[in-house]
C-alpha positions as MATLAB code, in Angstrom:
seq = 'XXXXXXXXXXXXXXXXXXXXXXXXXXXXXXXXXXXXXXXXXXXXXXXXXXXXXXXXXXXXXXXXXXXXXXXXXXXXXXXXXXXXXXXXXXXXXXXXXXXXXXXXXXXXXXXXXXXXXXXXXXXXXXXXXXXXXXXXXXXXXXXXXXXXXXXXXXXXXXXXXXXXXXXXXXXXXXXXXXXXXXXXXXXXXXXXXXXXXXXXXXXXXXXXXXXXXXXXXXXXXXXXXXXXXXXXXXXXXXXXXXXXXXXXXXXXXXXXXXXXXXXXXXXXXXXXXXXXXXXXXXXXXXXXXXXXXXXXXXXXXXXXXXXXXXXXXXXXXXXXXXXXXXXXXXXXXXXXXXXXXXXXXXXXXXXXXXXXXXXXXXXXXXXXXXXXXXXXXXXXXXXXXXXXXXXXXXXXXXXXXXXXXXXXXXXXXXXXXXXXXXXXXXXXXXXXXX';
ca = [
     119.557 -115.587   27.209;
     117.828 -116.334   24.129;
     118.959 -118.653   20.914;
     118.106 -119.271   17.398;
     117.740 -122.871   16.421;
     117.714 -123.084   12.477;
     117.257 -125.595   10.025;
     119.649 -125.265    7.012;
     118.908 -125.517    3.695;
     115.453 -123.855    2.572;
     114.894 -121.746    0.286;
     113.433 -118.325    0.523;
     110.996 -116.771   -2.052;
     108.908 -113.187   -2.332;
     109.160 -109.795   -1.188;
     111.030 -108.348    2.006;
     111.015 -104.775    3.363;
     114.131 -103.276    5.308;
     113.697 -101.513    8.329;
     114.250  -98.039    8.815;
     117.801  -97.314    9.242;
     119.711  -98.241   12.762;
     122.526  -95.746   12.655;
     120.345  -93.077   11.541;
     117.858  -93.113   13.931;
     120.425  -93.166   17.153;
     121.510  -89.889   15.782;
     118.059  -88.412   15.299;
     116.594  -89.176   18.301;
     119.428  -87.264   19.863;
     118.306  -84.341   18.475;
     115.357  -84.098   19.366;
     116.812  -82.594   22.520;
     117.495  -79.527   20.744;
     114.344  -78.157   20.705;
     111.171  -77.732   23.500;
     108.674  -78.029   20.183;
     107.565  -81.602   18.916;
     109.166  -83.542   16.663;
     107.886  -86.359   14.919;
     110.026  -89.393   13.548;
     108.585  -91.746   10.920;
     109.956  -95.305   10.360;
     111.588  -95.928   13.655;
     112.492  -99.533   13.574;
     111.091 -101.651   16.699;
     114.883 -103.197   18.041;
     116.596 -103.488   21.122;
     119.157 -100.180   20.790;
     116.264  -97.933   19.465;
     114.101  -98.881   22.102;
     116.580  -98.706   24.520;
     117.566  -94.452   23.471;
     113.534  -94.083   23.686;
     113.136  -95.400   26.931;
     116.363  -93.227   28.013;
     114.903  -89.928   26.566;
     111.490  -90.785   28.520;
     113.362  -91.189   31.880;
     115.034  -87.567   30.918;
     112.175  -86.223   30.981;
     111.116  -86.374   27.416;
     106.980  -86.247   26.305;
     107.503  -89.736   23.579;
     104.350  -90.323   22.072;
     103.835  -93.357   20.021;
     101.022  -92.349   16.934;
     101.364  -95.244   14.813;
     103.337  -98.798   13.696;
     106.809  -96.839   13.351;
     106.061  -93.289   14.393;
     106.726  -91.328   17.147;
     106.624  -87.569   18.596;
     109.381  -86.176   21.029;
     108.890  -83.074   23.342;
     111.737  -82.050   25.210;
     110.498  -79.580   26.926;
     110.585  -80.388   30.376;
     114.189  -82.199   30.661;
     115.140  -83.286   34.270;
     118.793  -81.956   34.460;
     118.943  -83.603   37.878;
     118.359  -86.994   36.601;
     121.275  -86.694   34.009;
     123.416  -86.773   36.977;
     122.329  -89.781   38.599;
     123.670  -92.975   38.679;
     120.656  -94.868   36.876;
     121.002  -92.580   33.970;
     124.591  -93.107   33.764;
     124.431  -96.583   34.354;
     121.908  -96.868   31.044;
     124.311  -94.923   29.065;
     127.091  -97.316   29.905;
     124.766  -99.881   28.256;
     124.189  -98.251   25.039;
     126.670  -97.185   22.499;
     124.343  -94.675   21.382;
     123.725  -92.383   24.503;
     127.157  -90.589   23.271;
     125.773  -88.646   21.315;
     123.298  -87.071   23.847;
     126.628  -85.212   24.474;
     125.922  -82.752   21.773;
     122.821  -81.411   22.222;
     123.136  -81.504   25.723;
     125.878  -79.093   25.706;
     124.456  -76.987   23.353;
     121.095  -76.282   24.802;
     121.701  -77.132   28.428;
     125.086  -75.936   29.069;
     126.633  -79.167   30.719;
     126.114  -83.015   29.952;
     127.466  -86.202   31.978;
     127.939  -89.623   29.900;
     129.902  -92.905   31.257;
     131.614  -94.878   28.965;
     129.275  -96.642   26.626;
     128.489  -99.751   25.698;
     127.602 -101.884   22.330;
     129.817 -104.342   20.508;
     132.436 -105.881   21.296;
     134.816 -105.208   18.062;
     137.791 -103.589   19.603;
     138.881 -100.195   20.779;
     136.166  -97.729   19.567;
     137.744  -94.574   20.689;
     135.783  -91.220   21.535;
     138.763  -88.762   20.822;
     137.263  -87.199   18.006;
     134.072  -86.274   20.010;
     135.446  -85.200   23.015;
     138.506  -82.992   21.065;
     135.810  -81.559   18.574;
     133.260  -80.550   21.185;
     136.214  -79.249   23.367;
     137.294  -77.107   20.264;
     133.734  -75.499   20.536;
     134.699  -74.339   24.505;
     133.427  -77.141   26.436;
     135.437  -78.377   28.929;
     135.874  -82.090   29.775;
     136.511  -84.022   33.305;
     136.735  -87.426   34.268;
     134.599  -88.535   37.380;
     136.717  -91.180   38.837;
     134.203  -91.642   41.355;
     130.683  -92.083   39.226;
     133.142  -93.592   35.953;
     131.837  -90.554   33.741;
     132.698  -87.925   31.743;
     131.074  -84.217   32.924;
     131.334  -82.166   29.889;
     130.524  -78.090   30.828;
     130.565  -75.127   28.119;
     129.034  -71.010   29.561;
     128.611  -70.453   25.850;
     129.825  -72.515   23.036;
     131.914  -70.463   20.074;
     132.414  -71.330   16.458;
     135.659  -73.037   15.135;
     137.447  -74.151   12.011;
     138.711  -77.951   13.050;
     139.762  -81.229   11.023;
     138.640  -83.865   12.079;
     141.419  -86.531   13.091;
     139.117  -89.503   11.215;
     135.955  -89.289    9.724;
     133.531  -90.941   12.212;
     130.049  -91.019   11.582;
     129.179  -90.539   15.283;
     131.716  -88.264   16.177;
     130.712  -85.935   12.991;
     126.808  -86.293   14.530;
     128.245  -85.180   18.083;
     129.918  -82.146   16.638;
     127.093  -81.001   14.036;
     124.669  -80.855   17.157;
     126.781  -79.133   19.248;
     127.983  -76.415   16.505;
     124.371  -75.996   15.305;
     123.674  -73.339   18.599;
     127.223  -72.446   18.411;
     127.641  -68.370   18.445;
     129.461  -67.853   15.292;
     130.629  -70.297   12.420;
     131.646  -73.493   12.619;
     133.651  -75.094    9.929;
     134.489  -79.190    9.757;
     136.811  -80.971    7.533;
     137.171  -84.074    7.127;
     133.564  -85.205    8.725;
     131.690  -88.068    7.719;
     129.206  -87.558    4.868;
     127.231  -91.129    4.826;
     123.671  -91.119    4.094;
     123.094  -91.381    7.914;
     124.603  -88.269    8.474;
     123.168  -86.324    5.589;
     119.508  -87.146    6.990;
     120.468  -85.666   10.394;
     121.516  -82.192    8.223;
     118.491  -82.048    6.180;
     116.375  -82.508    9.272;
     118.641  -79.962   11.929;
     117.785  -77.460    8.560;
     114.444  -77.744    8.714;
     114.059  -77.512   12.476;
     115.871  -74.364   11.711;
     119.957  -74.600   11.648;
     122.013  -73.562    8.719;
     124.024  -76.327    7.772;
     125.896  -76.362    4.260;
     128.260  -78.629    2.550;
     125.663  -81.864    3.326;
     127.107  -84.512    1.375;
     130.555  -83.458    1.491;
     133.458  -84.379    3.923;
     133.063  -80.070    4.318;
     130.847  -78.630    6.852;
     130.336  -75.111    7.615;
     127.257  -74.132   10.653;
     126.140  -70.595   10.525;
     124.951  -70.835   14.517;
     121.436  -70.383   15.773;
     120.151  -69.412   19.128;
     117.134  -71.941   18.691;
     115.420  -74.956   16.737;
     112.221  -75.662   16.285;
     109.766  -78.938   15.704;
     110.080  -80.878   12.351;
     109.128  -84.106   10.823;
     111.450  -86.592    9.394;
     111.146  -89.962    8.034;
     114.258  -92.304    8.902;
     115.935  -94.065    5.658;
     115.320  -97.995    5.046;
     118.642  -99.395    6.713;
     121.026  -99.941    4.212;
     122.761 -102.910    6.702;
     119.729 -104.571    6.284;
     120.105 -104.351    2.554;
     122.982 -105.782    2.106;
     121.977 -108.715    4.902;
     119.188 -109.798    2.332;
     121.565 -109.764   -1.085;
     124.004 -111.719    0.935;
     120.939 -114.025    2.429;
     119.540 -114.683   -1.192;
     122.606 -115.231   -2.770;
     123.935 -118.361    0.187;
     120.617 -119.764    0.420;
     120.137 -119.937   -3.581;
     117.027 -117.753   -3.146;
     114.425 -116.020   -5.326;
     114.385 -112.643   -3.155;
     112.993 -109.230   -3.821;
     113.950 -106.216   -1.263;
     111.777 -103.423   -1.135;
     112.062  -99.682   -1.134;
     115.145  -99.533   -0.422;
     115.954  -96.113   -1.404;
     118.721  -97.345   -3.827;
     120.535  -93.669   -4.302;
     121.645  -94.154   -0.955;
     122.963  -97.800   -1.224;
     126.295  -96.077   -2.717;
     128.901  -98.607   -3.496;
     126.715 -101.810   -1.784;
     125.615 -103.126   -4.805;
     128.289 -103.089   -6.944;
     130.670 -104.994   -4.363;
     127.934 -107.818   -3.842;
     128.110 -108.072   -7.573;
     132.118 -108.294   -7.408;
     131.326 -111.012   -5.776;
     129.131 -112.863   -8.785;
     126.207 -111.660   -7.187;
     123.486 -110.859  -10.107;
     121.223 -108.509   -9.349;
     118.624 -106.085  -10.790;
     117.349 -102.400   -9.972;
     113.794 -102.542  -10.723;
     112.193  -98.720   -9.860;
     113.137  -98.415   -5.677;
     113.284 -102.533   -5.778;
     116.388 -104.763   -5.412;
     115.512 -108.346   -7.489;
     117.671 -110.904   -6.911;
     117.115 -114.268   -9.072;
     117.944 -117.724   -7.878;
     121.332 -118.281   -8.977;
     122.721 -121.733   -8.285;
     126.684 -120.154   -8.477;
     128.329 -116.849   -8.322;
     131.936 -116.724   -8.866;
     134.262 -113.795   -7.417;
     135.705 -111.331   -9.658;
     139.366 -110.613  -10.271;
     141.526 -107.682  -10.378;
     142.743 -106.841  -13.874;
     146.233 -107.903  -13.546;
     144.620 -111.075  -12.159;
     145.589 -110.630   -8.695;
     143.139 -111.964   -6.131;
     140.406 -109.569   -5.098;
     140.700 -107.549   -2.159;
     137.387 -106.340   -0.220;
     137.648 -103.720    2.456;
     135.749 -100.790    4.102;
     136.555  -96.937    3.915;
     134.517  -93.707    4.915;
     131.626  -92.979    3.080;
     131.419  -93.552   -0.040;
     133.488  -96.412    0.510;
     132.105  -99.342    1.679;
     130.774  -99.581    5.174;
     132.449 -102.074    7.872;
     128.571 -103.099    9.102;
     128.439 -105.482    5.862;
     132.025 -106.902    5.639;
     131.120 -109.733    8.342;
     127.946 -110.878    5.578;
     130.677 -110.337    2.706;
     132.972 -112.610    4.105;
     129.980 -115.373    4.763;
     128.980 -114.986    1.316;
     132.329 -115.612   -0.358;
     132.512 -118.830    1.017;
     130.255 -120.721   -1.169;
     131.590 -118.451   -4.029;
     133.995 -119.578   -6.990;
     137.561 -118.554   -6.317;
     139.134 -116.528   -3.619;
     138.829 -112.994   -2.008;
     141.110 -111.006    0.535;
     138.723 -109.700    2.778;
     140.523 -106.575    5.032;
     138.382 -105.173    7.865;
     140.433 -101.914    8.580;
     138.196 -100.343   11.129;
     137.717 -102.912   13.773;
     140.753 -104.809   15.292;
     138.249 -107.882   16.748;
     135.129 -107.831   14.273;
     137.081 -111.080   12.110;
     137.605 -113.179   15.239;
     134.380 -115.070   14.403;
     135.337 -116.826   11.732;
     136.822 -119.594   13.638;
     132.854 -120.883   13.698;
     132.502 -120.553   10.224;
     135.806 -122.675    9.862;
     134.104 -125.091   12.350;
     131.165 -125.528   10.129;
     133.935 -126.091    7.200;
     134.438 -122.790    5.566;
     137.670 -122.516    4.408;
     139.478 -119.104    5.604;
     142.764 -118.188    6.729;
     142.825 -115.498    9.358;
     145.788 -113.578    8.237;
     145.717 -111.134   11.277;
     142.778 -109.041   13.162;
     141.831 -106.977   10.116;
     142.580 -109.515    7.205;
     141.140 -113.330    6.259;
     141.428 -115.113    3.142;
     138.205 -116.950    1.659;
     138.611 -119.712   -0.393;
     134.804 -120.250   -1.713;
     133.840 -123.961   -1.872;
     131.362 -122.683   -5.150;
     128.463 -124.743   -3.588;
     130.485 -127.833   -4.015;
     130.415 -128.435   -0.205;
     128.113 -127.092    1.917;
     128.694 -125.723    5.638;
     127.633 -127.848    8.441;
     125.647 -126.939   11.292;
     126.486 -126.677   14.606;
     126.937 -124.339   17.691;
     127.438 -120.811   18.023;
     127.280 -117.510   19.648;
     126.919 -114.250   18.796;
     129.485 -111.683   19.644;
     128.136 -108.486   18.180;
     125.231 -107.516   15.576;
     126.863 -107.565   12.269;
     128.741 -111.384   12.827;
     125.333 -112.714   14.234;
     123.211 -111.676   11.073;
     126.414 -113.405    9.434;
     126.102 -115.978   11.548;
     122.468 -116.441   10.914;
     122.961 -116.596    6.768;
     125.745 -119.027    7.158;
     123.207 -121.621    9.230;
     120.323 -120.650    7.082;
     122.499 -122.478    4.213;
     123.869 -124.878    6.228;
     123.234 -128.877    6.310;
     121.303 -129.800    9.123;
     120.375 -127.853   12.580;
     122.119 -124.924   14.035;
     122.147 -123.231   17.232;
     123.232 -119.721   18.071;
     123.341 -118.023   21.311;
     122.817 -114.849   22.591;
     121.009 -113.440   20.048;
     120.153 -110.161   22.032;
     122.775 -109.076   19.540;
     121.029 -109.288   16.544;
     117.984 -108.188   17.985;
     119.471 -104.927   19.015;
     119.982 -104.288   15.145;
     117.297 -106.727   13.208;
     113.485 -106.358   13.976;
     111.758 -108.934   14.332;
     113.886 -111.191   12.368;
     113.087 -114.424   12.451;
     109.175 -113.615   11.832;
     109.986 -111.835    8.353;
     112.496 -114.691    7.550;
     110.124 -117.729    7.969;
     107.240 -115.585    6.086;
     109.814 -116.078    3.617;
     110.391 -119.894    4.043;
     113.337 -120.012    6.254;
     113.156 -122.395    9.396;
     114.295 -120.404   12.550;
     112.718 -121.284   15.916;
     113.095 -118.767   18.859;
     113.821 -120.346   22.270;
];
């Protein structure tokens, strides 16, 4: 098990580039199982969960060529179905959160798909209801396997449906729309997810040949195809990442400018770093964020204390509320922050009270920051990391810490941060990798 060991308090100054997009890619390098022609993905980011899928889809039976830094080609044309049935494929699956949504194009162009539980963070019950009951409403049929642990999902011929969607989940929405897309007939769902992440995957299932309307809109409707073909598509810069940075530059008092980062799909992101004093400024596809010495946290008109919490697109997304919280504790004044989509994300913020942050966990979903406005700064200390998002939180909080820090298992981050701790000392930070 690797750990950071970080030395607090330095600056950062210059220019940083985000990756491309985590979420995004999981999704489309499930589809490239839709089609037997190539399909070539640009801006693949080099961490731990993408590399993982890749390695997965090779072991199916998938031709994955690298070409270049962050490209890759996919042909699926020689799948081995028999393989999807083991117990090495299914125990890979159970390691990766991602491999559910193999379920979807599986079904549609093979007729049957098997998938064990998966894995990923550790932030509570992370249900699949909504992609099992909208792939069943297609015609597949679902059994549990007591004896492998897996699910063994079979469908002759998949048919078009109207369905809502019992909540809007980014994944589950992905699972459906690659089912539906080879669906006979028209497939109609309300209430998906519309996120940036999911809007890519639409504009690229389009261009390999599906007729998907509604993208951007909680509204699909799939006109059904009996095949796709090979496309190209270039992955967004992760918007995660993003945010990471404002929140980085803003704790460590940092001169910071974030590249490309494709700010018309940054939605609300901005605008709730700068509720929290935050300045910032939008120069062409650039982020700039000065060195400000304090930010103080906005209130509500009526004066109330502000509340901070994550919704379906275009709310705010849950992946930054863990930096958010970090970030308001060397802010003037006080914010409610109220993580509603993940009962055990919160739960490390006891080591942020350790290194003397001042928060009251109200419950799983809800802690109150009181923000020490740089008055007092954190100490360093000990920590681990129990899932992606509260280890780059982690990470920020002992990058402006006073003296050394320590954090543990840091598989975590790397399964969502490339090659972090390279592009963070090019910077000026002072994280050693042991």
């Amino acid at each position: 098990m690797a750990s950071f060991v970080i030395e607090g308090g330095y600056k950062l100054q210059g220019d940083i580039y985000p990756q491309g997009a985590k979420n995004e890619v999981l999704q489309i390098l499930c589809a490239t199982l839709l089609t037997t022609e190539e399909v070539t993905i640009h801006n693949v980011p080099d961490i731990l969960d993408v590399n993982n899928l890749i390695q997965l889809l090779r072991e199916m039976g998938v031709t994955v060529t690298k070409i270049g830094v962050d490209s890759y080609t996919f042909k699926a044309d020689a799948v081995d179905l028999d393989y999807i049935e083991s117990e090495a494929f299914l125990k890979k699956c159970a390691k990766l959160r991602g491999s559910v949504m193999l379920i979807g194009p599986m079904i549609a162009r093979f007729g049957k798909a098997m998938i064990s539980k998966p894995g990923g963070d550790k932030i509570g019950r992370r249900r699949l209801d909504t992609h099992f009951l909208g792939i069943q409403k297609l015609g597949a049929e679902f059994r549990y396997n007591a004896a492998k642990e897996a699910f063994e999902i079979i469908a002759k011929q998949l048919k078009g449906v109207y369905m809502l969607l019992d909540e809007a989940s980014v994944t589950g929405t992905a699972n459906i729309v690659m089912a539906a897309v080879m669906a006979d007939g028209v497939t109609t769902i309300y209430n998906a997810a519309c996120e940036p992440y999911l809007q890519q995957l639409c504009k690229m299932l389009n261009r390999m040949g599906a007729k998907i309307s509604g993208i951007a809109s909680n509204r699909l409707t799939i006109e059904g195809v009996k095949e796709l073909n090979g496309c190209e598509h270039t992955v967004l810069p992760d918007m995660i990442e993003v945010g990471s940075f404002i929140g980085m530059a803003a704790m460590t008092g940092s001169e910071l400018t974030i590249k490309n980062v494709s700010h018309e799909n940054l939605g609300i992101i901005p605008d709730s770093f700068r509720r929290l004093g935050i300045q910032m400024e939008q120069r062409g596809d650039d982020i700039f964020i000065p060195e400000q010495e304090h930010y103080e946290i906005e209130s509500f008109m009526d004066g109330s204390i502000m509340t901070i919490a994550d919704a379906p697109w275009p709310g705010l997304t849950p992946d930054l509320l863990s930096v958010m919280l970090v970030v308001a504790t060397q802010a003037k004044g006080s914010v409610l922050i109220h993580q509603k989509m993940f009962e055990s994300r919160l739960f490390f913020v006891d080591k942020l009270i350790d290194m003397g942050a001042q928060i009251i966990l109200c419950d799983p979903h809800r802690a109150v920051v009181i923000g020490h406005d740089k008055n007092f700064r954190l100490r360093g200390g000990t920590m681990t990391s129990p899932d992606i998002r509260a280890g780059i939180a982690l990470l920020i909080a002992a990058m402006s810490a006073e003296g050394i820090s320590r954090i543990n298992n840091i598989e975590q981050i790397d399964r969502g941060y490339q090659d972090i701790e390279r592009r963070l000392n090019a910077l000026g930070a002072r994280i050693t990798r042991i």
